[in-house]
C-alpha positions in Angstrom: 101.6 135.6 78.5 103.3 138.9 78.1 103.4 142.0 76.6 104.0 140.7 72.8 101.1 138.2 72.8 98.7 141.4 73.0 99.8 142.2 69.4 99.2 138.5 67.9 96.2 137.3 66.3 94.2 135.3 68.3 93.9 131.8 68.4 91.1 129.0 68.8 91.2 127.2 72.2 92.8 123.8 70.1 95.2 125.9 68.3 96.5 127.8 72.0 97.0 124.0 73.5 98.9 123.3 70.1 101.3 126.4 70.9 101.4 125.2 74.5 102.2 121.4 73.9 105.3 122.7 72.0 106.2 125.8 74.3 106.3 122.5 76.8 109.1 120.2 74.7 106.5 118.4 72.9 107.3 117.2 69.2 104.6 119.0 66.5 103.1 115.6 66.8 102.4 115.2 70.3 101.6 118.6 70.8 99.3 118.3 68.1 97.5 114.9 69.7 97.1 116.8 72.9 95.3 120.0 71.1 93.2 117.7 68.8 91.2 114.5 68.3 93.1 112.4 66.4 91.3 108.9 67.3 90.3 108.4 64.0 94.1 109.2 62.2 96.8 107.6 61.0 99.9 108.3 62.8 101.6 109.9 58.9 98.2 111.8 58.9 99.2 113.3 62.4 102.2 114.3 61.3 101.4 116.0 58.3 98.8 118.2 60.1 101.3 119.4 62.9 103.7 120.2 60.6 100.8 122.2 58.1 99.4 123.6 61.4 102.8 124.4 63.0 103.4 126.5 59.7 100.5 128.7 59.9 101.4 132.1 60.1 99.7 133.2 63.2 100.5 130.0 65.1 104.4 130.5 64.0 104.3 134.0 65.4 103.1 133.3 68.7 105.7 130.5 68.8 108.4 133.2 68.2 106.8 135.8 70.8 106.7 133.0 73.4 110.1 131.6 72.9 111.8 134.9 73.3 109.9 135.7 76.6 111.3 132.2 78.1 114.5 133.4 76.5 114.2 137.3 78.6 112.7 135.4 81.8 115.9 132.5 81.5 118.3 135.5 81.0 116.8 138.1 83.9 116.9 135.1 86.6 120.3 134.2 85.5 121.5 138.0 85.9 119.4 138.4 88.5 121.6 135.6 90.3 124.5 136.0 89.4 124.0 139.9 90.3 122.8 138.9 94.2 126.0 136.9 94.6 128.3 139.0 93.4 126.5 141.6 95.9 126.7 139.1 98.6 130.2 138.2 97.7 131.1 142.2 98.1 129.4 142.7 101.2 131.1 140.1 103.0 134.4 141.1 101.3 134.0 144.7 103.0 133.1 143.3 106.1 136.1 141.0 106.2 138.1 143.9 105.3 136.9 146.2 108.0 137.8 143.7 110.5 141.1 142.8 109.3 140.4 139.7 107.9 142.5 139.7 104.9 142.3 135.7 104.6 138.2 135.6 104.5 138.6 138.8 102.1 140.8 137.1 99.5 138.7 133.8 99.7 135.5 136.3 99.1 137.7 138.1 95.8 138.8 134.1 94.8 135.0 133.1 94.6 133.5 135.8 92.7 136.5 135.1 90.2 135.3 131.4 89.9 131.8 132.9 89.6 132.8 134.7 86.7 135.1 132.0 85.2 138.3 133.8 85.1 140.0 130.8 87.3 140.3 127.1 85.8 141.3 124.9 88.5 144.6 122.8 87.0 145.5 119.3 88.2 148.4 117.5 87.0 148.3 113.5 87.2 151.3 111.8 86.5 150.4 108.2 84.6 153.7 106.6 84.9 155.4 108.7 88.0 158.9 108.5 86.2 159.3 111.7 88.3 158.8 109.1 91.9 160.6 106.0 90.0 164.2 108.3 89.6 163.8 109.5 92.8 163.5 106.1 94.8 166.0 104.9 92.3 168.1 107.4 93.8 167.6 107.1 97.2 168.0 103.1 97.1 171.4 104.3 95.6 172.3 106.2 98.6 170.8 104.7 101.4 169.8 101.1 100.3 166.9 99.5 99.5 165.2 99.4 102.6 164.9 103.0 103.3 164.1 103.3 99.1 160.8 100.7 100.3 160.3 103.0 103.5 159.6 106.0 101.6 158.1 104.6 98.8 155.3 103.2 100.8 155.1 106.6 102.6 154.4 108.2 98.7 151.4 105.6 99.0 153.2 102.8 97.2 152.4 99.4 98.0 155.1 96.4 97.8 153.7 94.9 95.2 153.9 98.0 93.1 157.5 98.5 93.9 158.5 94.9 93.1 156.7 95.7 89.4 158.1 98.8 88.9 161.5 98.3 89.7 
């Protein structure tokens, strides 16, 4: 444990695997079956002696001093990563640049902009392609129906589609 846990009071061995069953995503419950014999107990019995020992002072403060370190460590990897990419994302930006690769240098500036969220990638889906029925309506107008069933297929329409559709 780190620096904090110094300062807390210390705990009996049962009590530490208490704080640890919880610190793991156990319930008050299960972390308190894992610490303690509870052969003899009713499962309401259980319960109410987590929750009295989960309330202890001492135990309640080491649950705080723990959670925030996992909080720090979760934080410092995720700067920690997001800092080494951005650095690998600039180095081969400047390298692309000193060779004249402007393409690979833009693609380099475009991913460290997705890595910090400032682009949202769009995609429009049109559900009843009025847009594609006008046009082939249009085009069977000009150049008959045929050619309308020529392109429509080559938009990825199948016959059977058109036949509904129109």
């Amino acid at each position: 444990m780190g620096k904090d846990t110094e300062e807390l009071q210390e705990l009996t061995e049962k009590q530490y695997n208490f704080v640890l069953g919880i610190q793991k995503g156990l319930t008050k419950s299960d972390a308190y079956r894992q610490a303690y014999d509870v052969s003899n107990m009713k499962t309401e019995t259980v319960h109410r002696l987590a929750s009295v020992e989960a309330s202890k002072e001492k135990i309640r403060a080491w649950l705080e001093v723990t959670r925030r370190e996992a909080i720090n460590r979760l934080t410092d990897e995720t700067e920690y990563n997001l800092k080494a990419h951005m650095a690998e994302l600039n180095d081969l930006i400047e390298v692309a640049k000193a060779n004249g690769s402007f393409g690979p240098a833009l693609n380099g500036i475009i991913a460290k902009g997705k890595a910090c969220n400032h682009y949202t990638e769009h995609k429009e889906i049109n559900v009843n392609n009025a847009a594609d029925l006008q046009l082939l309506d249009k085009l069977e107008a000009l150049l008959g129906h045929d050619a309308m069933v020529s392109a429509a297929q080559q938009m990825g329409y199948k016959p059977e589609e058109l036949e509904r559709k129109h």
